[in-house]
C-alpha positions as CSV (number, residue, x, y, z in Angstrom):
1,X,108.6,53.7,129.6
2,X,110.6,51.8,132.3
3,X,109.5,50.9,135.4
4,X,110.6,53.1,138.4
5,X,111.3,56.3,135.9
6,X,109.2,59.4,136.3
7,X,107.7,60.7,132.9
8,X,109.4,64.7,132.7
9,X,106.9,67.4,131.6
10,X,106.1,68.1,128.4
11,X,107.6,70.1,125.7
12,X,105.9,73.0,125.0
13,X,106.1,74.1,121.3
14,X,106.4,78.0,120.6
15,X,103.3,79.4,118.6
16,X,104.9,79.7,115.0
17,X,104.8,83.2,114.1
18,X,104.3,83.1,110.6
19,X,100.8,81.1,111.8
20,X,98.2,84.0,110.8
21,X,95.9,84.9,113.6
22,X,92.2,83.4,113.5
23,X,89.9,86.4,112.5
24,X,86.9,87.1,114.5
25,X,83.6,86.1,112.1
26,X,82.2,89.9,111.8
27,X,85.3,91.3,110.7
28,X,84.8,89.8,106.9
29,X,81.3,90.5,106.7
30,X,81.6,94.6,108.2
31,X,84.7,94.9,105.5
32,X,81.9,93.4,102.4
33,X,79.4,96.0,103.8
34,X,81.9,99.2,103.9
35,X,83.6,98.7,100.9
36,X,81.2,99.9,98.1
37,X,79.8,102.9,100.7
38,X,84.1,103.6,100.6
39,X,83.8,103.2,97.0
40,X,80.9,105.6,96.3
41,X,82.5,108.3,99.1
42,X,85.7,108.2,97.3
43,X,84.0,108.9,93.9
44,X,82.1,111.5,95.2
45,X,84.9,113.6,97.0
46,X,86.9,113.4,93.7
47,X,84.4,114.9,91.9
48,X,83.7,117.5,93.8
49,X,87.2,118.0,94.2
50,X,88.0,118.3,90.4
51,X,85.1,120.5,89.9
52,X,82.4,117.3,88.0
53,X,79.4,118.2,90.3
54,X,78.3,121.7,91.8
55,X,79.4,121.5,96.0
56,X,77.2,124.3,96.1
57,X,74.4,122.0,95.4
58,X,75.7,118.7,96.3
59,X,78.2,119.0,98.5
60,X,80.8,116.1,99.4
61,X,80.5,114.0,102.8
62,X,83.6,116.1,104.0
63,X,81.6,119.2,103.7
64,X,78.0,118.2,105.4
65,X,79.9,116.0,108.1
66,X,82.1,119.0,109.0
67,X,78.9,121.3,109.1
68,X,77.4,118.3,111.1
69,X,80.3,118.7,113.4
70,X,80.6,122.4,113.6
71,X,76.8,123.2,114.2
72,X,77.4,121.1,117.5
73,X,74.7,118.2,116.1
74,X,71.8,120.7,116.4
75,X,70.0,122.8,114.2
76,X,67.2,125.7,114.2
77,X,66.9,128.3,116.3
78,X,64.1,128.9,119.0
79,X,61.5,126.8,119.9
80,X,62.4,125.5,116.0
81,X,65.8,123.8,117.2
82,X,66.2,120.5,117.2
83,X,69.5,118.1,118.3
84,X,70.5,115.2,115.8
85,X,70.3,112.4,118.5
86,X,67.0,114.0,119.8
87,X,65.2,113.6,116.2
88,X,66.9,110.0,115.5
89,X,64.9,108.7,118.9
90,X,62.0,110.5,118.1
91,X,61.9,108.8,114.6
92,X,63.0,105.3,116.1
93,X,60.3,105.6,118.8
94,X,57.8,106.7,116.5
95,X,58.6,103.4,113.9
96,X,59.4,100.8,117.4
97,X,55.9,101.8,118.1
98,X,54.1,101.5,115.1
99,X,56.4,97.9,114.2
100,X,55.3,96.3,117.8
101,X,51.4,97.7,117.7
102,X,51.6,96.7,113.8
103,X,52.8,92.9,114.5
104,X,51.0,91.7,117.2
105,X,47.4,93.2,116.3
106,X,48.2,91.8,112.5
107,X,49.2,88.4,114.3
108,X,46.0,88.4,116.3
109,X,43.5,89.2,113.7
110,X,45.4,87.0,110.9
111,X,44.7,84.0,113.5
112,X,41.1,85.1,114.6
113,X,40.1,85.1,110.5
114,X,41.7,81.7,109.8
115,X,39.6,80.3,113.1
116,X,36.4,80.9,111.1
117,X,35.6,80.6,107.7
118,X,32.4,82.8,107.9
119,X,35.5,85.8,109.1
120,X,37.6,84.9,106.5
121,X,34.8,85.9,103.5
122,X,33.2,88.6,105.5
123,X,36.8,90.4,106.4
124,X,39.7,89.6,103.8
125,X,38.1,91.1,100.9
126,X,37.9,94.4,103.2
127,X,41.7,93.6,104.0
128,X,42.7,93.2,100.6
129,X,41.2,96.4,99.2
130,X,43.1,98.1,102.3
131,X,46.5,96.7,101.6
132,X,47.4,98.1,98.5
133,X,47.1,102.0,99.9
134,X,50.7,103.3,100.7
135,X,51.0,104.6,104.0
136,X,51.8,108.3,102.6
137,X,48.3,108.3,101.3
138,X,47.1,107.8,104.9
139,X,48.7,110.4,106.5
140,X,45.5,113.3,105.4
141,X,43.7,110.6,107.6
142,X,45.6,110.5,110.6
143,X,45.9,114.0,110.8
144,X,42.2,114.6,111.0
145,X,41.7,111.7,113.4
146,X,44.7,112.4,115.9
147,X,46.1,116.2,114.9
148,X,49.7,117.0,114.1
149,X,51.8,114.7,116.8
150,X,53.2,111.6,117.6
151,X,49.7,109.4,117.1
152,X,49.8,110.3,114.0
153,X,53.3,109.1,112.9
154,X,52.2,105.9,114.5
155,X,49.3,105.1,112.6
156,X,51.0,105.6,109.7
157,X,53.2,103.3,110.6
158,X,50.8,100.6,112.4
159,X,48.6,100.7,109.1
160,X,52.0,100.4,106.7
161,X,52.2,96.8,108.5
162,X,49.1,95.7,109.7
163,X,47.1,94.8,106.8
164,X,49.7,92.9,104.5
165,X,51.0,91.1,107.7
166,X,47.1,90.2,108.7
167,X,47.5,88.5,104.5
168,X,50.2,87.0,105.2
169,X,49.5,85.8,108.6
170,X,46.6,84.1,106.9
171,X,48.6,82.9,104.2
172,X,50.8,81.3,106.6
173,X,47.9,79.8,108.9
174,X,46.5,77.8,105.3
175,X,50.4,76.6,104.5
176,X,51.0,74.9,107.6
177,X,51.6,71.2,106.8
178,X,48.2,69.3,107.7
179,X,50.0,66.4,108.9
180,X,51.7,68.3,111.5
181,X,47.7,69.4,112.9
182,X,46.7,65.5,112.1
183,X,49.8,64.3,114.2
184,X,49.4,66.4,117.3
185,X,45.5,65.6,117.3
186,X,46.6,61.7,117.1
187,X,48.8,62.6,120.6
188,X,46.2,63.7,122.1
189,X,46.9,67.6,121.8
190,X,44.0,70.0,122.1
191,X,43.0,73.0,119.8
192,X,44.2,75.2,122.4
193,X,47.7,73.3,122.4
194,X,47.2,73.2,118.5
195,X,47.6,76.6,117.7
196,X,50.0,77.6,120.7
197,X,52.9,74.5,119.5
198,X,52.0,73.6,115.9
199,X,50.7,76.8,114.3
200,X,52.2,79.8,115.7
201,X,55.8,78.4,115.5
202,X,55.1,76.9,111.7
203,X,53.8,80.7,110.6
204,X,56.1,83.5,112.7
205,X,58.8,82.7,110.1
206,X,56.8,83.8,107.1
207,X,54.8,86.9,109.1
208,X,58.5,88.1,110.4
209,X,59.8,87.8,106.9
210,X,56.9,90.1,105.5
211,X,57.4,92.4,109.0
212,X,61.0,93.4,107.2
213,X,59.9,93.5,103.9
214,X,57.1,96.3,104.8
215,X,59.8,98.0,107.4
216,X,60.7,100.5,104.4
217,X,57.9,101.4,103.1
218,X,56.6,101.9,107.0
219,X,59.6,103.9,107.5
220,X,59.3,106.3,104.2
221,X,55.8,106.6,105.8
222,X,57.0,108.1,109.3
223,X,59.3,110.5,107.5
224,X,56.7,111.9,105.4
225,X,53.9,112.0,108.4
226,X,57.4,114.3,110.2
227,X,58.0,116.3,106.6
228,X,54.3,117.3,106.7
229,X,53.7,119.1,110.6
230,X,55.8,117.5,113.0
231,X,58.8,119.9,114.5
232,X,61.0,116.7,115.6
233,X,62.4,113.7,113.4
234,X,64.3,112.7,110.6
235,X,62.0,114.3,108.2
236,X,61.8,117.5,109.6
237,X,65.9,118.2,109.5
238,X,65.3,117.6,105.9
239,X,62.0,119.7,105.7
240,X,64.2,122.5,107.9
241,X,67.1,122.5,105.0
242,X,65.1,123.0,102.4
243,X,63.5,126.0,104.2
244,X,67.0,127.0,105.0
245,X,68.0,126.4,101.2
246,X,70.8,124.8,102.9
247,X,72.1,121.4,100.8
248,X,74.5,120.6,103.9
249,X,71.4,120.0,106.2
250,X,69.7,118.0,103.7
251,X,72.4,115.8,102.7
252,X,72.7,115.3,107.0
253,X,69.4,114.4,107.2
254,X,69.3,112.0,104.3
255,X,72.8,110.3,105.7
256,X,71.0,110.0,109.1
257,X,67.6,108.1,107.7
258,X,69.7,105.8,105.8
259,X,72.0,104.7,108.5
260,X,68.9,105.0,110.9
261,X,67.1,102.7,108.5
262,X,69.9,100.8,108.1
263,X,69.8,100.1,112.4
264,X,66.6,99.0,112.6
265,X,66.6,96.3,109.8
266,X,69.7,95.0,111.3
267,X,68.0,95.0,114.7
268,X,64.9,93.2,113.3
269,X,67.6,90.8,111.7
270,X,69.3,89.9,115.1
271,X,65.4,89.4,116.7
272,X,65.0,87.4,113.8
273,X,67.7,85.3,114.3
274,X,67.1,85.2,118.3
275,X,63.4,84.5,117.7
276,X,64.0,81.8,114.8
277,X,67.2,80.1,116.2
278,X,66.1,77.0,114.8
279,X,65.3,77.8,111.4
280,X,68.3,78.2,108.9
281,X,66.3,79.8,106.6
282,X,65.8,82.8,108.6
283,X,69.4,84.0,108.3
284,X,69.6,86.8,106.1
């Protein structure tokens, strides 16, 4: 440039419109997990558009969504009605519940058992014969103990989770890497400091992994303890349709705990990912 000249702006170069867009990051992922739900839709309103399956029976989406829609989202009549969005919080209450009580008294006693070795023999066998038993087969229980209500829904749930999370808590305890323990003793770190920044971070990924994993089977569990005496939930709409003789409600109700089910496993996922930031293992 010569001296005494004054650089002019910039050119500024139009965007080139044949330059595609950039695409937010979700979009690719949502279209993956719509497409074979599209797929199996499509399928099933062509058959029952052709005449393949009975809509009597089983009707298409069409037909229990536009019965969804036309009932106003609620169902029964008398002190028997009951609003769609009023049974999806009473069933994701009821789970929440049973998931937070579930998790941290599983993550308490799992830590209390690995402190002491006299614990561990005198309470995992006990543990271990209690894990196997689904948490349908407890629900005889929990209504003796705590009548036909909410308590009961919980417990099913709290004892889906809380003995194979207290395993696994203890599984995780004996995995972490000794090294890690012999390092922070070498700094100077007490047992208290021990446990609080070596052990719990080293095991939460492991114990959240197993808190998903039993999600389902703590969920089937709820829906059965509502099928069996509770007049709100998920699993009464379906025990009202079949009362009703009604396939439209059923197939509602069914919809609803899938996507419902769906919801809460995608919320533990984003936890998980909050919680676990710096593992990139615990991305799903």
């Amino acid at each position: 440039m010569r001296p005494g000249v004054t650089p002019g702006p910039l050119p500024v170069t139009a965007p080139d419109a044949s330059t595609p867009m950039a695409r937010p990051s979700w979009i690719a992922p949502l279209l993956a997990a719509l497409a074979p739900w599209a797929a199996v839709v499509l399928v099933w309103e062509l058959a029952a558009r052709h005449g393949w399956i009975s809509v009597a029976l089983f009707p298409p989406p069409t037909a229990f969504v536009g019965y969804l829609v036309e009932e106003k989202f609620s169902f029964g009549l008398g002190r028997d009605a009951m609003s769609v969005h009023w049974s999806i919080i009473a069933s994701f209450l009821r789970v929440l519940a049973g998931l937070a009580l579930g998790f941290v008294a599983a993550l308490t006693a799992g830590i209390l058992i690995s402190m002491s070795r006299a614990a561990s023999l005198l309470t995992l066998p006990l543990v271990r014969g209690l894990a196997p038993i689904a948490p349908i087969a407890w629900i005889p229980l929990g209504i003796v103990l705590f009548g036909l209500g909410n308590p009961t829904a919980v417990f099913i749930v709290f004892v889906g989770v809380f003995f194979v999370l207290t395993i696994a808590t203890v599984s995780a305890v004996s995995a972490v890497d000794p090294r890690l323990i012999k390092t922070a003793k070498t700094l100077g770190a007490s047992p208290r400091h021990i446990w609080l920044r070596v052990i719990f971070p080293a095991i939460i990924p492991q114990v959240f992994t197993m808190l998903r994993l039993n999600f389902f089977g703590a969920w089937m569990g709820v829906l059965a303890a509502e099928m069996v005496g509770l007049r709100n939930g998920l699993g009464a709409l379906i025990i009202m349709g079949r009362e009703m003789f009604n396939a439209n409600l059923i197939l509602v109700g069914m919809a609803l705990i899938g996507a419902s089910g769906y919801a809460v496993d995608s919320l533990l996922v984003f936890v998980q990912r909050r919680v676990l930031w710096w593992r990139p293992d615990a991305q799903p």
